[in-house]
C-alpha angles and dihedrals in degrees: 000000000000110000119252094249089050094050097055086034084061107034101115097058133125117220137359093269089056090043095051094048105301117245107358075059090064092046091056098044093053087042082050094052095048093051093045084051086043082061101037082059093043099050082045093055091035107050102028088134089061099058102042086058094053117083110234095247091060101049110092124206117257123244 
């Protein structure tokens, strides 16, 4: 939830990146998005096991 005070102090923005602090917002997210892909690779090279004994219908995305 985004406090009261945040909300009116922001109310003239414009998107969801300037809202939740502007540019520094943008850098986080794309940080977030390469860490998210460096553990998507790693659970494919360290569980690789894993996933050949599993049968393909029973293996979920991963989100």
């Amino acid at each position: 939830m985004i406090p009261a005070d945040a909300a009116s102090r922001h109310r003239n923005t414009i998107g969801v990146g300037k809202l939740m602090g502007g540019e520094r917002t943008s850098l986080r997210a794309t940080a977030l998005v390469l860490y998210s892909f460096q553990l998507h690779l790693s659970s494919i090279v360290y569980f690789p096991a894993i996933r050949r004994k599993s049968p393909a219908k029973d293996l979920k995305p991963i989100k």
